[in-house]
PLY file of the C-alpha trace (Angstrom):
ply
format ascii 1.0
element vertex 311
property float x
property float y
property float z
element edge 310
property int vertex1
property int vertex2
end_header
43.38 -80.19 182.59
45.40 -78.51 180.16
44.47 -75.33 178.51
45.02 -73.75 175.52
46.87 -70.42 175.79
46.53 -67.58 173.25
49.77 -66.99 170.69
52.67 -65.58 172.70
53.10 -62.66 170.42
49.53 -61.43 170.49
49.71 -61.01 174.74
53.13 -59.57 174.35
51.22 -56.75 171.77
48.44 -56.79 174.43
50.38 -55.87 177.24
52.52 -53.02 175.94
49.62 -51.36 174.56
47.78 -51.37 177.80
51.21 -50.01 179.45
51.89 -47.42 176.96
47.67 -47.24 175.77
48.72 -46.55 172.47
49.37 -49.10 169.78
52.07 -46.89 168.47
53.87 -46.61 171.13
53.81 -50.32 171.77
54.85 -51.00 167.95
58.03 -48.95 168.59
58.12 -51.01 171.62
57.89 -54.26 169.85
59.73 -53.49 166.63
56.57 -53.71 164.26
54.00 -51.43 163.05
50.95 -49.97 164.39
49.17 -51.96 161.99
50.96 -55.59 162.96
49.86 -54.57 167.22
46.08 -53.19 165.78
45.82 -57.50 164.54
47.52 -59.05 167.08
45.18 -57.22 169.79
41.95 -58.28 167.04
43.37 -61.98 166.98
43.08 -61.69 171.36
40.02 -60.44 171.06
38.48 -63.30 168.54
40.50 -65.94 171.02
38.88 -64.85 173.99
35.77 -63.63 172.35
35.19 -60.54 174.17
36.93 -57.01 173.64
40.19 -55.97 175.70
39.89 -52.22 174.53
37.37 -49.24 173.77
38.35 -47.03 171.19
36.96 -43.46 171.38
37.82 -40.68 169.00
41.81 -41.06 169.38
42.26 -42.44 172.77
42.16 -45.92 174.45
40.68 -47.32 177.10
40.83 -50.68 178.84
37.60 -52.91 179.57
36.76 -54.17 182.51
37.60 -57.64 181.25
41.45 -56.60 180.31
41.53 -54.54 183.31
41.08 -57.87 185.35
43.42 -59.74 183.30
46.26 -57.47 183.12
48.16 -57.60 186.37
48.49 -61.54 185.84
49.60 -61.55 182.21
51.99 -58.66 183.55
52.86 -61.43 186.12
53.55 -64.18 184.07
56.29 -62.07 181.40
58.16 -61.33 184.79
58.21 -65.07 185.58
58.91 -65.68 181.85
61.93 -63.35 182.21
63.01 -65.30 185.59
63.06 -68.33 184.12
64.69 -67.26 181.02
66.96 -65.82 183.80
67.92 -69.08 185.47
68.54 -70.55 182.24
71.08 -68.32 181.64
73.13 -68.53 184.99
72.68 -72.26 184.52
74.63 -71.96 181.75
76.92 -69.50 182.66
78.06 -73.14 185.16
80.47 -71.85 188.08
81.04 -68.13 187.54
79.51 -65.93 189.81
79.80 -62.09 189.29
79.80 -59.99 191.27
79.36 -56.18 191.27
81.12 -54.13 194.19
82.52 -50.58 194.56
86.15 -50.08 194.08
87.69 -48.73 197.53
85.29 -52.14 199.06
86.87 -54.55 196.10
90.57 -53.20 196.75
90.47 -53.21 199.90
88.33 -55.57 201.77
87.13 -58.17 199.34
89.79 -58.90 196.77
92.67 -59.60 199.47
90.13 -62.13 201.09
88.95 -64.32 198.02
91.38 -66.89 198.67
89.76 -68.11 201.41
86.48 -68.71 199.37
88.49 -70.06 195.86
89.53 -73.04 198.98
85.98 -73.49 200.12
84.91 -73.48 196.82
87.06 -74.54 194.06
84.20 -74.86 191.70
83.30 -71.61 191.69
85.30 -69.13 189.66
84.62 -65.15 190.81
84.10 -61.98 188.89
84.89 -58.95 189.65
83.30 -55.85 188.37
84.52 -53.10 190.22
81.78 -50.31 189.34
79.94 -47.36 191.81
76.78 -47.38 189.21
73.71 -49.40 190.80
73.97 -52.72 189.02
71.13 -53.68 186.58
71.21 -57.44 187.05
69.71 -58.74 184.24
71.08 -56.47 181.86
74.68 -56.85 183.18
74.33 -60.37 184.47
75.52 -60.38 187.69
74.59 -62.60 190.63
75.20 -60.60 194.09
76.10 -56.84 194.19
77.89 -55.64 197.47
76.95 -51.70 197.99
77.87 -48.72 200.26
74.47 -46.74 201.03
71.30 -46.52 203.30
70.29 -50.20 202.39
66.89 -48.84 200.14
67.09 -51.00 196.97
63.37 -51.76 196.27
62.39 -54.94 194.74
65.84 -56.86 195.48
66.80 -59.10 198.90
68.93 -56.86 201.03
71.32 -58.15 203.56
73.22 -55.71 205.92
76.94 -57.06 205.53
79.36 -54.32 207.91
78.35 -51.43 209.53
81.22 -48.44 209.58
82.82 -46.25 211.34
85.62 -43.18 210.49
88.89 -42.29 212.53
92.18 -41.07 211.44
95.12 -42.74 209.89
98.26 -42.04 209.12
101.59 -43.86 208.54
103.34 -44.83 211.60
106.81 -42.57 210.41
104.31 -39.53 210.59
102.70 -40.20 213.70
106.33 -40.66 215.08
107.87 -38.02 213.24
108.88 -34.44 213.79
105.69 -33.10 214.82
103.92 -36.12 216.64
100.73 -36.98 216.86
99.83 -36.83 220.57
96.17 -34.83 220.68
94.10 -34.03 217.89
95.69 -30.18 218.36
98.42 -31.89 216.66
96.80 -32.11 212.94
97.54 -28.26 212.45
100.79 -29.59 211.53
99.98 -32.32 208.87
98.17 -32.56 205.52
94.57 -33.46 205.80
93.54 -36.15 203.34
89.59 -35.88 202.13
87.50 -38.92 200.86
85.15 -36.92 198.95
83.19 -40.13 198.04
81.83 -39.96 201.68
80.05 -36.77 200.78
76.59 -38.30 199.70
76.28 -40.04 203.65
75.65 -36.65 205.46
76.31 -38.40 208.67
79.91 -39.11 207.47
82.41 -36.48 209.33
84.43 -34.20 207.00
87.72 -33.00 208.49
85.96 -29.86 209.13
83.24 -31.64 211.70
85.91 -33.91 212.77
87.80 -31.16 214.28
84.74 -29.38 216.10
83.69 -32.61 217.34
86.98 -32.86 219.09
87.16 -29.18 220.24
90.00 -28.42 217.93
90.43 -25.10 216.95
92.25 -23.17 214.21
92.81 -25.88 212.23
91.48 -24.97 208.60
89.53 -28.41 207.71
88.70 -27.86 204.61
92.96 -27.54 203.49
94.68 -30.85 202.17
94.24 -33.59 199.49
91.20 -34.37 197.98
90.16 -37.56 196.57
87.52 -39.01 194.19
87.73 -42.56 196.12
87.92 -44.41 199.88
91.47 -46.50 198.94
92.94 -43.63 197.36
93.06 -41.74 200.49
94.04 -44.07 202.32
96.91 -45.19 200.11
98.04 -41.53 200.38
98.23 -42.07 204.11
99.95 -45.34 204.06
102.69 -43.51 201.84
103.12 -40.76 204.35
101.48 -38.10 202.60
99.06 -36.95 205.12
96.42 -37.99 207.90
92.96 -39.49 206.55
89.75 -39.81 208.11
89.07 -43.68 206.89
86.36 -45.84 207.02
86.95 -49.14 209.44
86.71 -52.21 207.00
88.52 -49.89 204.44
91.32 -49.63 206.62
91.59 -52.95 208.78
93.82 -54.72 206.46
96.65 -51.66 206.52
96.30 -51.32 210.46
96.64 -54.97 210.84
99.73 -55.13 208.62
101.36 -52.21 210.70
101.06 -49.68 207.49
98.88 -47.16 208.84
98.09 -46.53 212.69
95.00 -44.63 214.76
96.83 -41.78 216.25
93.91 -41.25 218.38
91.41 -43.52 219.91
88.24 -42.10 218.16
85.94 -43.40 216.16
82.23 -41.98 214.99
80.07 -44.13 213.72
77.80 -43.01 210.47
74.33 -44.39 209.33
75.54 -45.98 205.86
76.74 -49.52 205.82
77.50 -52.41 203.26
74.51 -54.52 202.04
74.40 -57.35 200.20
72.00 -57.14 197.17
70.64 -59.87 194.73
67.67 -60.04 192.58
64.89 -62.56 193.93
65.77 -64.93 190.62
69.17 -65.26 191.77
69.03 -65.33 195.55
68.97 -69.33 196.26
71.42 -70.19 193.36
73.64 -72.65 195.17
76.46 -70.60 194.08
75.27 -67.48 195.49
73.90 -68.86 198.85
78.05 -70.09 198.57
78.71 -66.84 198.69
76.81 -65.16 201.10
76.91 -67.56 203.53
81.53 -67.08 203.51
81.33 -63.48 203.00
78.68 -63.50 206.00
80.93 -65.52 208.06
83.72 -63.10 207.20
81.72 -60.17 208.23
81.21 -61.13 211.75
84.88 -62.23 212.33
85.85 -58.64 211.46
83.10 -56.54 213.46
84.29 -53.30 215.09
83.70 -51.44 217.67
82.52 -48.44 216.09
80.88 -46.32 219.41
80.38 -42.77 219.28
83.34 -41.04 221.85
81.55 -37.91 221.03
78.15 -38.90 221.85
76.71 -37.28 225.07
0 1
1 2
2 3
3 4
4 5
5 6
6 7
7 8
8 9
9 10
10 11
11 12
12 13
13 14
14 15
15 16
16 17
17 18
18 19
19 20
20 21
21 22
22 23
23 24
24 25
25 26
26 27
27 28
28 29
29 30
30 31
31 32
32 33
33 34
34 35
35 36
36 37
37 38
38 39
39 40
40 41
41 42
42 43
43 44
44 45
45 46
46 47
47 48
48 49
49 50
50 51
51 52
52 53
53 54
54 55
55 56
56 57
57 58
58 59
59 60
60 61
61 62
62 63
63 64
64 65
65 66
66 67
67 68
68 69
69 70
70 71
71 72
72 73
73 74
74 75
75 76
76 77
77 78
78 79
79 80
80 81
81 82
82 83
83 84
84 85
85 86
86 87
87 88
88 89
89 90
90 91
91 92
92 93
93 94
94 95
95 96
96 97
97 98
98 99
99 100
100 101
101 102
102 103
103 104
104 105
105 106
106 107
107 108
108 109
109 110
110 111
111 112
112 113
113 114
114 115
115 116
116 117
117 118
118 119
119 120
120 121
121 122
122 123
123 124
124 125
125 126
126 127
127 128
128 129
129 130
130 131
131 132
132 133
133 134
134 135
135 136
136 137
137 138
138 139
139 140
140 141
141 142
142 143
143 144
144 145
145 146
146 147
147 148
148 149
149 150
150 151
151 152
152 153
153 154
154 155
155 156
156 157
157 158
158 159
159 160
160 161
161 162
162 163
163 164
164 165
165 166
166 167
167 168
168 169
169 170
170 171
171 172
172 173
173 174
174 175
175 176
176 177
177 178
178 179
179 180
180 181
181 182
182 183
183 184
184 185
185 186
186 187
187 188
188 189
189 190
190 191
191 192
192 193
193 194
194 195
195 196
196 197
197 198
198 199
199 200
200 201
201 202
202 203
203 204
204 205
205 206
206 207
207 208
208 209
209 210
210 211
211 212
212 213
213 214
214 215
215 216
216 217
217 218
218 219
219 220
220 221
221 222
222 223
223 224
224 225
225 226
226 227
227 228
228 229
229 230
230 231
231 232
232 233
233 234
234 235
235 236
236 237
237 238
238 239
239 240
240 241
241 242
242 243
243 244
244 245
245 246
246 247
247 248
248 249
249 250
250 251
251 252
252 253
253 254
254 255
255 256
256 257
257 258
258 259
259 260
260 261
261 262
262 263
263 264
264 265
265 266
266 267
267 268
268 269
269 270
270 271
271 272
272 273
273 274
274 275
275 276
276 277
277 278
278 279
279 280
280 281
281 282
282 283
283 284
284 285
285 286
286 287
287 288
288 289
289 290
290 291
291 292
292 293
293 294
294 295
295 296
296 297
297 298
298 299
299 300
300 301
301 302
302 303
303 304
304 305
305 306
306 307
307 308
308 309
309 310
């Protein structure tokens, strides 16, 4: 049987007061006055016929009753705002956004979205290159790929690659006048740093690199330093240096012939690539599209990515 439900604004005015317990604080909330919640909460009260609050001296406190109720009226704004969701990427028809770091966009996904425009012709991409954790409603995006430990609480998480570092350099300056035969040899090149690998403490530096390969006096910390992944490797593609790069980063370039692996080396770290999307968005046909090609994609182009320093 149908029921009658109480006016949409006076639950909203409920709600925020028992998250903030203040009617101030919710009115600021809310865009009203103290006054307009104090009513609101008095017209719940007279619809349900029973109090929600107890107010003693200048502080708030729940009743038992509201206590009960809470967590589902809590419950059913979040399913309001996933609806309201869906509307929206209803509407929004065959774009589907998608948030991914830079070095991943540049270098892995953007040369490969050819391949999913011909699966899917009715489904125009965006890309919003960004490192900042996406806030999907707020920036309305469908899937986020990210580089990290794979903790993103409240969202469905899907590990995409794992990774793994190794030199690179050009092939001219792994042929050139000082050769790159051993690892001993790097005292004679530029070392190119990926600083953006500093947050994964199980990512080598040059300076670890080197000890791990019983290299000595080489300074590891000398060279270029750069902000992002592609940027160091597109200083080693133009001969500048040698970079430690991650796998999927660099696949593309090695493939093509404009970088090589001087040495057969490669240490694997504990971040990978995940693929992140809000519950609300997860089975949109156009994002189960998606994941199912870039999936696909992902285990064409695994690595092997074994530790040659492990014991």
């Amino acid at each position: 049987m149908r029921r009658t439900l109480p006016p949409l604004n006076a639950l909203r005015a409920f709600e925020a007061a028992a998250r903030y317990m203040s009617f101030t604080k919710a009115a600021d909330e809310l865009a009203v006055t103290p006054a307009a919640v104090s009513q609101q909460i008095r017209s719940l009260e007279a619809f349900l016929g029973l109090p929600l609050f107890r107010r003693r001296n200048r502080s708030l406190l729940l009743t038992d009753a509201a206590q009960a109720c809470l967590p589902y009226i809590r419950e059913g704004f979040e399913r309001f705002a996933e609806g309201l969701d869906r509307l929206q990427v209803v509407e929004d028809g065959g774009v589907l956004a998608v948030s991914v770091a830079p070095s991943f966009a540049s270098k892995w996904l953007v040369p490969r979205l050819d391949g999913f425009a011909a699966r899917y012709p009715d489904i125009d991409v965006w890309v919003s290159a960004a490192m900042e954790l996406v806030d999907f409603q707020r920036d309305n995006v469908d899937i986020a790929i990210r580089y990290g430990g794979g903790r993103y609480p409240g969202l469905n998480v899907e590990r995409l690659l794992t990774e793994c570092v190794f030199p690179v350099c050009s092939p001219q300056l792994a042929a050139g006048e000082h050769p790159l035969s051993t690892p001993d040899d790097l005292r004679y090149h530029t070392l190119l740093h990926d600083d953006s690998s500093l947050e994964d403490a199980s990512c080598p530096s040059w300076a670890m690199w080197l000890k791990a390969a019983g290299v000595a006096g080489v300074d590891g910390s000398r060279g270029q330093h750069f902000n992002q992944s592609s940027l160091a490797i597109e200083a080693a593609v133009a001969g500048r240096g040698v970079a430690l790069a991650k796998s999927a980063l660099a696949a593309d370039d090695i493939a093509a012939g404009r970088l090589v692996k001087p040495f057969e080396m490669s240490v694997p770290v504990d971040f990978a690539y995940y693929l992140v999307t809000p519950e609300s968005r997860a089975r949109l046909p156009k994002v189960t599209a998606f994941r199912d090609w870039i999936m696909d994609l992902a285990r064409e182009g695994v690595t092997d990515c074994a530790d040659p320093f492990a014991a």
